[in-house]
C-alpha positions in Angstrom: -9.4 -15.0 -2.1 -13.2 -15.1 -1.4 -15.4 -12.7 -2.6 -18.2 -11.8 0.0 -20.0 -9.1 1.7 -18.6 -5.6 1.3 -15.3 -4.6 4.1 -16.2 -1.2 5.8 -13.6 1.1 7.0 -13.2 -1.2 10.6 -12.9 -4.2 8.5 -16.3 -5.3 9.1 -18.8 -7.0 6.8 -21.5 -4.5 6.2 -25.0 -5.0 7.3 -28.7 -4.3 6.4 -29.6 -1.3 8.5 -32.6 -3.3 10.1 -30.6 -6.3 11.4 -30.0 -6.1 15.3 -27.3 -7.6 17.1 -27.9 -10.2 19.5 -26.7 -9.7 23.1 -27.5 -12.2 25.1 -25.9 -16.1 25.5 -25.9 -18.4 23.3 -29.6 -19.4 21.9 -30.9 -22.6 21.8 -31.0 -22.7 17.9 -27.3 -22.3 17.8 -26.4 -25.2 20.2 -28.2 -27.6 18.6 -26.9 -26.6 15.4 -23.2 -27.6 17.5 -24.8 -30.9 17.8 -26.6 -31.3 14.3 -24.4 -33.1 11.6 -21.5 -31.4 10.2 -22.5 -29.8 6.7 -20.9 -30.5 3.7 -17.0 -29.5 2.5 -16.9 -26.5 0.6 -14.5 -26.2 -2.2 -13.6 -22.6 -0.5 -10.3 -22.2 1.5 -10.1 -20.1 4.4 -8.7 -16.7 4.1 -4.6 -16.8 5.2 -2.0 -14.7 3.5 1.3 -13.3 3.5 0.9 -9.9 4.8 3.2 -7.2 2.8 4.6 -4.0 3.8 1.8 -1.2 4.7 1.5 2.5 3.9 -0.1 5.3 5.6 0.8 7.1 8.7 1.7 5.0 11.8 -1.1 5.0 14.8 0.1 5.7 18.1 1.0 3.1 20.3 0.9 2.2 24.0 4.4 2.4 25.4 5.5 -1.8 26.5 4.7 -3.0 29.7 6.2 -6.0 30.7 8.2 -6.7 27.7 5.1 -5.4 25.4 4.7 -3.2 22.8 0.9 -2.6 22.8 -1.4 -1.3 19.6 -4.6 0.1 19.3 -5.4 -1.1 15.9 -4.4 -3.8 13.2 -3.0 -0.8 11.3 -1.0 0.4 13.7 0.8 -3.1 14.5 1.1 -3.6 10.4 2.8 -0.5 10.2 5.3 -1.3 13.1 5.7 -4.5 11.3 6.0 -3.6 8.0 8.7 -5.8 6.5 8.4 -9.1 8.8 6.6 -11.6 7.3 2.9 -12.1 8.6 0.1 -14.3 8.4 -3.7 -13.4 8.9 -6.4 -15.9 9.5 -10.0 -15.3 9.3 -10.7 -19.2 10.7 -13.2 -19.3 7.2 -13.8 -21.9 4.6 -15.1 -24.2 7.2 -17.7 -26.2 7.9 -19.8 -24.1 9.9 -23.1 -22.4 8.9 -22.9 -18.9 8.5 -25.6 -18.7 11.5 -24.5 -21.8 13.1 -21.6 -22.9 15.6 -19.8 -26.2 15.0 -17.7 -28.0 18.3 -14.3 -28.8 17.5 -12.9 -32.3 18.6 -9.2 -31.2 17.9 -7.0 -28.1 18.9 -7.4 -26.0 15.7 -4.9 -25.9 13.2 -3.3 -26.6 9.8 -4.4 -30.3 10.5 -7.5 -29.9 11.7 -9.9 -32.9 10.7 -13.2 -32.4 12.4 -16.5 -31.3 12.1 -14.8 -27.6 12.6 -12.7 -27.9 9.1 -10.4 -30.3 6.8 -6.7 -30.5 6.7 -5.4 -27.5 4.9 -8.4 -25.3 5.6 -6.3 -23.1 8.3 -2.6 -21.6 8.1 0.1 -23.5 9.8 2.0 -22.0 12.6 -0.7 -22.4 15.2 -3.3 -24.1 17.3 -6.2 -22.8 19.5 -7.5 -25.0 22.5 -9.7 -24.3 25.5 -9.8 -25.5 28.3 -10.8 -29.5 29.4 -14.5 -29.9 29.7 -17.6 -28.1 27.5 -21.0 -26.8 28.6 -22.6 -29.9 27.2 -20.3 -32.5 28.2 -17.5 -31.7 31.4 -15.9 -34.8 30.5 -16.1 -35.2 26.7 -13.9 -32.9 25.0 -10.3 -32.4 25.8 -10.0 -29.4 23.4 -13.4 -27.9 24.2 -13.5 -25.4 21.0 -16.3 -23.5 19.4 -16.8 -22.1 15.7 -19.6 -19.4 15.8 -20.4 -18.8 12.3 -20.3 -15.0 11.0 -24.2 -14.1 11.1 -25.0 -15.5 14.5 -24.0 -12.7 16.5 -23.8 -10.3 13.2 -19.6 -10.4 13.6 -17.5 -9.2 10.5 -16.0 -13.0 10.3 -16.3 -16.6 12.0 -14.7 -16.1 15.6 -13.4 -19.3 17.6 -12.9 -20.0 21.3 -12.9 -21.7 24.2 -15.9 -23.6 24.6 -16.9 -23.2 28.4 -19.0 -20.8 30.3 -19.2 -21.6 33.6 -16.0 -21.6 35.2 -13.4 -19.4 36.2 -10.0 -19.4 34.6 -10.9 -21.2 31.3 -8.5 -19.7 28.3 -8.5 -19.3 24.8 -5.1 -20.5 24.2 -3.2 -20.1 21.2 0.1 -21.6 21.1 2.2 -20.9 18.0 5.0 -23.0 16.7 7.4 -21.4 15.4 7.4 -18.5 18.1 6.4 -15.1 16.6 7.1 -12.1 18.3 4.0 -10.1 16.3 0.8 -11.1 17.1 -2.7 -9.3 17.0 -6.4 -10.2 17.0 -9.7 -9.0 17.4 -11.3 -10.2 20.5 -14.4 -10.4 21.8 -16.5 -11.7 25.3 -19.0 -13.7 23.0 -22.0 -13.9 25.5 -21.8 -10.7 27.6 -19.7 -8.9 25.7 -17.4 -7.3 28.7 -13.6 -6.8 29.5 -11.1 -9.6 28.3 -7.4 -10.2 29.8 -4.7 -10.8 27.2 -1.7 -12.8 28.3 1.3 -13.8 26.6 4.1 -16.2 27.6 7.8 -16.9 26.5 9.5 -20.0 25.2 10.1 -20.9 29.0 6.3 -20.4 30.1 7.3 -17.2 32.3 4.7 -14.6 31.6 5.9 -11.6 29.4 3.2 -9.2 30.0 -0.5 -8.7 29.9 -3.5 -6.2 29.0 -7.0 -6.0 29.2 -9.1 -5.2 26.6 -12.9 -4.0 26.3 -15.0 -4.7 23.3 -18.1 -2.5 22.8 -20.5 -5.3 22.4 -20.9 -9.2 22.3 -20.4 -9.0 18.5 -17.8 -6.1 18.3 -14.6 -7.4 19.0 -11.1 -5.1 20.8 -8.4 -5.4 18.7 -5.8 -6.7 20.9 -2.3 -6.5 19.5 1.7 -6.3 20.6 5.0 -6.6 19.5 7.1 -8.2 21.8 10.7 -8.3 23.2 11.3 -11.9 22.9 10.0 -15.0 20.9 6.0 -16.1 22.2 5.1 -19.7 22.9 1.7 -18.9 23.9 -0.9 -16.5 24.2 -3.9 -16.9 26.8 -7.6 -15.1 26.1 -9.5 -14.9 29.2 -12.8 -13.2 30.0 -12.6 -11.2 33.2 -15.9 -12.6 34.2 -17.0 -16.4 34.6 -19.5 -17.3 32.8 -18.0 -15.5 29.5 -16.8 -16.9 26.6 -13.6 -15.4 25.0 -13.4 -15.4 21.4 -11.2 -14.6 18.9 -11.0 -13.3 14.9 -8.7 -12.2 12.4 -5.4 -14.3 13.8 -2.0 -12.2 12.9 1.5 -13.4 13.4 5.1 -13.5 12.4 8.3 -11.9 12.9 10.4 -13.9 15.4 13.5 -14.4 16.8 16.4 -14.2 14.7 16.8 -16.8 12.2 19.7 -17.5 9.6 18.3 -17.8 6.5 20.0 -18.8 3.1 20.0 -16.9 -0.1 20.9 -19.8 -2.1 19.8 -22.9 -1.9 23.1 -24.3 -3.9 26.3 -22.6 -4.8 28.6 -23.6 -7.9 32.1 -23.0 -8.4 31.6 -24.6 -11.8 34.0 -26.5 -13.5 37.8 -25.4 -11.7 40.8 -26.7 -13.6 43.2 -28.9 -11.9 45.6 -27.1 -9.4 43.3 -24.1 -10.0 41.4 -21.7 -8.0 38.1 -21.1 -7.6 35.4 -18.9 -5.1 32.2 -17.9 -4.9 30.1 -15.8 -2.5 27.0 -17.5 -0.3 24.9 -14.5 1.1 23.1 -15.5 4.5 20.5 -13.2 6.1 18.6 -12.4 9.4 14.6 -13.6 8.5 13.5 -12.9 12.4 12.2 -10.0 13.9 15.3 -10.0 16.7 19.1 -9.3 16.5 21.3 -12.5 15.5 24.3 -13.9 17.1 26.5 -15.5 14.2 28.7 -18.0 13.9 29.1 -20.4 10.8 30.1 -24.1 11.0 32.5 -25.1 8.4 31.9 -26.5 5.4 33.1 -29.9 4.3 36.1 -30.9 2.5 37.1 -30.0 0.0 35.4 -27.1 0.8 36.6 -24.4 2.7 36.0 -20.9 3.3 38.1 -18.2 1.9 36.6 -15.2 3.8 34.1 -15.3 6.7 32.1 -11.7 7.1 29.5 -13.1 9.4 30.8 -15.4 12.1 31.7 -13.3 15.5 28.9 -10.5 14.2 25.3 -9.7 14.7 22.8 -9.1 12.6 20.0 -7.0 12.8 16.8 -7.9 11.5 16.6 -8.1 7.6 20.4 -7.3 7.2 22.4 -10.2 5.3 26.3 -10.7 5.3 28.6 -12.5 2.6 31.0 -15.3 3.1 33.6 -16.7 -0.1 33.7 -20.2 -0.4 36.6 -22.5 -1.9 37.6 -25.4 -3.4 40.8 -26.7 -2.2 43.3 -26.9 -4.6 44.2 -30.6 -4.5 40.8 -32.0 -5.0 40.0 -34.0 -7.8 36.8 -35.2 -9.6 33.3 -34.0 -9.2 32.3 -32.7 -5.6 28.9 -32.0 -4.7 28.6 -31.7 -1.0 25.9 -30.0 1.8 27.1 -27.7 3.9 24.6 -27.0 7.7 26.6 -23.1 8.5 23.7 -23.7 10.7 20.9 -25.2 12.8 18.0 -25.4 10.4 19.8 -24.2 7.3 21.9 -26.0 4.6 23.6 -25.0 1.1 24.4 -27.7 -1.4 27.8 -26.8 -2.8 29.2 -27.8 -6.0 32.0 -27.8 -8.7 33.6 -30.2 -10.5 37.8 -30.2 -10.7 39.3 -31.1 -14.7 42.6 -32.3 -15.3 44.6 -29.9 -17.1 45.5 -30.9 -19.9 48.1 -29.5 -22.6 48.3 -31.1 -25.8 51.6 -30.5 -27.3 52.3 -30.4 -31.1 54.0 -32.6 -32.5 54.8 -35.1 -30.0 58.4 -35.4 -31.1 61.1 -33.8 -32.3 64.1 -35.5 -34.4 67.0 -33.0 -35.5 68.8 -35.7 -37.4 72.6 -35.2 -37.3 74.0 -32.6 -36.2 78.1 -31.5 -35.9 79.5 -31.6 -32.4 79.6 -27.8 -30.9 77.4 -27.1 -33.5 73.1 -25.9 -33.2 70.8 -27.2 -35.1 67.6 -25.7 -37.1 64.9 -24.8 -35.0 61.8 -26.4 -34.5 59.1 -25.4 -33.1 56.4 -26.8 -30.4 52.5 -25.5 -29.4 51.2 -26.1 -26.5 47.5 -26.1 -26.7 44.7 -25.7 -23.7 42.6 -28.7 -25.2 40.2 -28.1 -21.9 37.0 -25.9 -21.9 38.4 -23.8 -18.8 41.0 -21.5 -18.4 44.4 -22.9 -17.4 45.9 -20.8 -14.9 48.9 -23.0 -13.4 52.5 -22.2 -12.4 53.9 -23.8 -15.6 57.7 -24.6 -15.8 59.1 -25.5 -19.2 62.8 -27.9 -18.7 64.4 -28.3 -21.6 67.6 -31.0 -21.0 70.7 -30.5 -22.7 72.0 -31.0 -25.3 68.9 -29.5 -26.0 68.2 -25.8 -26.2 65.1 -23.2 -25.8 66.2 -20.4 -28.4 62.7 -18.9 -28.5 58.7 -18.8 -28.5 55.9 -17.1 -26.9 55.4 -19.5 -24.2 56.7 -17.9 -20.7 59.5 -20.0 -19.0 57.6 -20.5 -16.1 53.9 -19.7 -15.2 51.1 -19.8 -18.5 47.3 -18.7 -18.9 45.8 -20.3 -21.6 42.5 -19.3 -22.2 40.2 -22.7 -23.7 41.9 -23.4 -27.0 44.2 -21.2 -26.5 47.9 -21.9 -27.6 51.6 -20.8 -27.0 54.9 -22.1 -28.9 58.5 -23.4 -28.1 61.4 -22.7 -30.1 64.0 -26.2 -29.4 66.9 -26.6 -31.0 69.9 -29.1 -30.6 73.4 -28.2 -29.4 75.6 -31.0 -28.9 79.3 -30.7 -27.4 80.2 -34.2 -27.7 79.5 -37.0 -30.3 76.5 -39.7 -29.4 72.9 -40.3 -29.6 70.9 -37.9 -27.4 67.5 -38.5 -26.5 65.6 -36.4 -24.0 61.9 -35.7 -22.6 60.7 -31.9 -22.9 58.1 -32.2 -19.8 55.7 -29.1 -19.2 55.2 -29.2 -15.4 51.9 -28.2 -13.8 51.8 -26.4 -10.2 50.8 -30.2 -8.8 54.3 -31.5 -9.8 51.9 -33.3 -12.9 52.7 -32.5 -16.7 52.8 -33.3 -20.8 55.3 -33.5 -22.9 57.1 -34.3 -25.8 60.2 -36.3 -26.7 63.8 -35.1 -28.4 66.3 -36.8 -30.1 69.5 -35.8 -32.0 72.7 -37.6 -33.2 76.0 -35.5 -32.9 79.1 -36.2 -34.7 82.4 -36.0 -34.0 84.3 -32.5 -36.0 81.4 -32.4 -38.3 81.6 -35.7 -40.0 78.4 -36.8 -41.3 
C-alpha cells in the first residue's frame, strides 16, 4: 500500500489550511495538461484490496426502494457487508499528474493500456466508459474518459468520469463483470458541484432502482452506496444538470449472486484395496451474497457418490454443505478423474485401487503317507497381508477333502488384515480310501479372485506303509 498524505476522519487527504478549493470548470491549465504527453510509469500500483469484515456500530440505512438498499456512508454499507468479499479502488498509480487530468482512449479497467494507466494498474471486475464524443473532439473518442488527478480540484483521491459537458444524458457508466450486488462510491458533479442521479441495472438491462445524491461542493464527493436484491450489470452516474461532469472515487464492490464454490480443489481416497471400500467428504459452499439453488452433477466413473447433502437444498449465503464420495468397488488401477458438480466449478478426484494380495506360507503342503480312515499331523499355514493397506474382503477359506481344517486363527469366512498383518491355518489329511490325493487350498477374495496353496497326501489301504 502507498504511503501518502495523512486520511482524516471522512477519509480525506488532509490539506494546508490556506489552500482553497476550486469551484468553477475545468481551467485551461488542466486541459492542456489532457493533451500534453503522457508522463512517465510509476513503479506504484494503484490502491485495490480485499476488504475484510468491519467493527463498530452499524449506521442507519435508508429503507430499499426499488429493489435497493441505500447507505449513507462507506461505513455503514461495510458493516451490512461485513463477510462478502469486497474490492475498493482508488483509480491511483496512474499516469496522471497529481494536478493534471489525462483522457483515456479505453473503457477503464484491469487492462487498461493508455495514457490513463498500464495493464494491471486497476482491479479486475470492472470498466468505466462515458458516453461517445469529448469536449475536444465529438467524434474522436468512443470511451470519452477523464482522470482528474487528486490536487486539481483539492479531492481526497484521483476521481474518473465521463468526459463530456455539454449534453444531456451522458453517463458515467460502470459495468461490472462478474455482477456484484454491493457496490458504493463517492461521487461528485466535477464542475458545478450539484445533485447527481445514481442508477443501477440488472443482468437483463431492466432498471432496479435509482437515487439522487448531493455533494457539498465540486471537490467534495456524496457517498453513494446500496445493497441490492439481485445481481448488477451496470451502474449509470448522471449529473442532473447538462453541462456537468459526473465523477466518481473510491470504487467498492462484491458480494453477488449465489455461487458454488469448492473447498477442495482435489479429493483422495488414497490407496483402496482391491474389492475394498473407500469415501471421503467434498465440502461445497455458497461464495455469493444471494440464496443458492443446489443441485450436483454426478461424478464420473468409477466415481460415485455415497451421500448427497446438498442437491434439492438451498443455501444461504456463506453456509457450506457435505457430500461422500466413492470409489466403486470393481475398479481397478489408478483413477484420477475431474468431476464439474457444477457450472464454473470442478474437483479433481483421486485414488488408486491395489490388488489384494495374500501371501501364503509355505506354498505347499505334503503329509506323506498316511493310513486309510486315519488323520494325519497337522501343519500349519499363514496367510500374510504382503500389501501396505488394510485388507478388508469377505474371505472364504475351502479346504477339499480328504483334506481337513482342524484349527487356526484365520476366520472361515470374512478376514481383516491389517498391512503385514498375518493369520494361520491348521490342515491336516484324512483319507477314507487308498490313492494319491492332491488338492488346491484357494483363499477367495469378495471379487471371486484368490491365493493359495497346494496339498497332497498318499493313503494306504488298512495301514500298510
Amino acid at each position: 500500500m502507498k504511503t501518502g498524505k495523512p486520511i482524516d476522519a471522512e477519509g480525506r487527504r488532509s490539506r494546508p489550511p490556506n489552500r482553497r478549493a476550486t469551484r468553477c470548470g475545468w481551467p485551461l491549465a488542466a486541459i492542456l495538461a489532457a493533451l500534453a504527453p503522457a508522463a512517465t510509469a510509476t513503479d506504484q500500483g494503484g490502491h485495490h484490496w480485499p476488504v475484510g469484515a468491519t467493527t463498530g456500530a452499524p449506521a442507519g440505512s435508508e429503507a430499499g426502494r426499488g429493489g435497493l438498499q441505500l447507505f449513507a456512508d462507506r461505513q455503514a454499507l461495510l458493516d451490512a457487508a461485513a463477510g462478502l468479499a469486497l474490492t475498493e479502488e482508488d483509480f491511483s498509480g496512474g499516469f496522471v499528474p497529481s494536478t493534471g487530468v489525462r483522457v483515456c482512449f479505453q473503457a477503464l479497467g484491469h487492462r487498461s493500456n493508455d495514457p490513463c494507466f498500464r495493464p494491471g494498474t486497476l482491479a479486475p471486475g470492472f470498466g468505466i466508459r462515458g458516453s461517445r464524443g469529448s469536449i475536444f473532439d465529438a467524434n474522436a473518442l468512443d470511451v470519452d474518459v477523464v482522470v482528474l488527478g487528486r490536487d486539481l480540484f483539492d479531492m481526497p483521491t484521483e476521481v474518473v468520469g465521463n468526459n463530456l459537458l455539454d449534453l444531456p444524458r451522458n453517463p458515467t457508466r460502470i459495468d461490472f463483470d462478474p455482477h456484484p450486488t454491493v457496490v458504493g462510491m463517492d461521487v461528485y458533479d466535477a464542475t458545478q458541484g450539484l445533485e447527481v442521479r445514481i442508477e443501477a441495472y440488472a443482468e437483463d438491462d431492466t432498471l432496479i432502482g435509482a437515487f439522487a445524491v448531493q455533494p457539498a461542493a465540486l471537490n467534495i464527493g456524496a457517498f453513494a452506496g446500496f445493497i441490492s436484491d439481485v445481481p448488477v450489470r451496470r451502474v449509470e452516474v448522471n449529473a442532473i444538470n447538462d453541462g456537468s461532469g459526473e465523477m466518481i472515487g473510491r470504487l467498492l464492490f462484491g458480494g453477488g449472486a449465489g455461487r458454488l464454490a469448492a473447498a477442495q480443489d482435489r479429493v483422495d481416497l488414497g490407496a483402496v484395496p482391491q474389492g475394498g471400500a473407500a469415501h471421503a467428504v467434498a465440502r461445497f459452499s455458497n461464495a455469493g451474497h444471494l440464496p443458492l439453488p443446489v443441485a450436483l452433477q454426478l461424478p464420473p466413473a468409477p466415481f460415485a457418490l455415497l451421500d448427497d447433502d446438498c442437491s434439492g437444498g438451498t443455501l444461504a449465503a456463506g453456509d457450506s454443505c457435505d457430500v461422500l464420495v466413492m470409489l466403486d468397488s470393481d475398479a481397478r488401477g489408478v483413477h484420477v478423474d475431474h468431476w464439474q458438480p457444477a457450472p464454473g466449478v470442478s474437483v479433481e478426484l483421486a485414488a488408486q485401487v491395489l490388488p489384494s494380495r495374500l501371501v501364503t506360507a509355505p506354498g505347499h503342503l505334503d503329509f506323506g503317507a498316511v493310513s486309510s480312515g486315519a488323520t494325519s499331523a497337522t501343519q500349519t499355514v499363514v496367510v500374510r497381508n504382503a500389501t501396505a493397506v488394510a485388507i478388508q474382503t469377505g474371505l472364504s477359506v475351502a479346504v477339499p477333502a480328504p483334506f481337513v481344517r482342524t484349527g487356526g486363527s484365520c476366520p472361515s469366512a470374512g478376514i481383516d488384515l491389517a498391512p503385514g498383518e498375518a493369520c494361520t491355518l491348521d490342515i491336516a489329511f484324512n483319507p477314507l480310501v487308498a490313492g494319491e490325493f492332491d488338492a488346491d487350498l484357494a483363499l477367495f477374495h469378495a471379487d471371486g479372485q484368490g491365493d493359495g496353496i497346494t496339498l497332497a497326501g498318499r493313503a494306504t489301504q488298512g495301514g500298510a506303509p
